[in-house]
C-alpha positions in Angstrom: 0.0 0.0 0.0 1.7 3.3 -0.9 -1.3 5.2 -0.5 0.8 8.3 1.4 3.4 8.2 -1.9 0.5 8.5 -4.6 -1.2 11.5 -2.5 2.4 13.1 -2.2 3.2 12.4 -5.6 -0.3 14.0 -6.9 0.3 16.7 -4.5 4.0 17.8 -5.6 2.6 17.5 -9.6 -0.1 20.2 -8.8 2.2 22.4 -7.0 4.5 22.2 -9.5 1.8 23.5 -12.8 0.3 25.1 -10.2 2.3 26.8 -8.0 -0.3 29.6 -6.1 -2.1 26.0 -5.1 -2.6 25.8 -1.6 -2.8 22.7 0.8 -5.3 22.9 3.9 -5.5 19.9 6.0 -7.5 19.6 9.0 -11.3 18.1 9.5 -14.3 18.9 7.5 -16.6 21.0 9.6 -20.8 20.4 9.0 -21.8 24.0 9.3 -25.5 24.5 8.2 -24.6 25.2 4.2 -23.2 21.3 4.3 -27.0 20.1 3.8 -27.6 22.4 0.8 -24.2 21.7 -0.6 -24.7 18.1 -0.5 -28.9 18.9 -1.6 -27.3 20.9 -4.4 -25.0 17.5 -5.5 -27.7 15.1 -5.2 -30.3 17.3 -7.5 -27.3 17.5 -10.1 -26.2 13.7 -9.9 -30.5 13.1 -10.5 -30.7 15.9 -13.4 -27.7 14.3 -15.1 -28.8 10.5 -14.3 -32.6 11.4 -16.1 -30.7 13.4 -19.4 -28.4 10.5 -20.1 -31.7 8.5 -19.9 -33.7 10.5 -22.2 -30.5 11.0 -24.6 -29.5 7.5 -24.2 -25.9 8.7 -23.4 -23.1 7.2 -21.2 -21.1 10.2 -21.5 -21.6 11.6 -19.0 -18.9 14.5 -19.0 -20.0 16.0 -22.4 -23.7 15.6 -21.0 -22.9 18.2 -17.7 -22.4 21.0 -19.5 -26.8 21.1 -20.2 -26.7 20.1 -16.9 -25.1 22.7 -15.8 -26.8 25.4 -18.4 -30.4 23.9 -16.9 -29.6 24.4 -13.5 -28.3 27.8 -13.5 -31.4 28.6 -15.6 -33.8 27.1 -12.7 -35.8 29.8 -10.8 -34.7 29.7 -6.7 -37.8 31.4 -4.4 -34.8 32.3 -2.4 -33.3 34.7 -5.1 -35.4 37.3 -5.5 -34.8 40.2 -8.1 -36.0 43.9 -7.4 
């Protein structure tokens, strides 16, 4: 197992063609966004699963940019514009 070497490895290729990168470690904290965030995933992961359906696609990389165009489109009650 050389689980520590791969994560290093990946780690030391993305600082070096990336070099403003920076590393946090520490614990993931569940503040009260966490539920939408993971809401937000869930709806995307069942948006994409129904268009590859419908589209009969297994591409599912090329399919996320509609994905992505419907979501951003869909109305939020929370956003209101004055």
């Amino acid at each position: 197992d050389n689980g520590i070497e791969f994560v290093n490895s990946v780690i030391n290729d993305l600082y070096a063609m990336w070099s403003d990168v920076k590393i946090v470690h520490g614990k993931l904290t569940y503040s009260q966004s966490q539920g939408s965030i993971e809401r937000a995933n869930r709806d995307v992961k069942d948006m994409l699963a129904t268009w590859m359906a419908e589209n009969k696609s297994t591409d599912w990389l090329c399919e996320l940019k509609f994905i992505q165009f419907r979501k951003n489109r869909t109305f939020h009650s929370g956003i209101i514009n004055n």
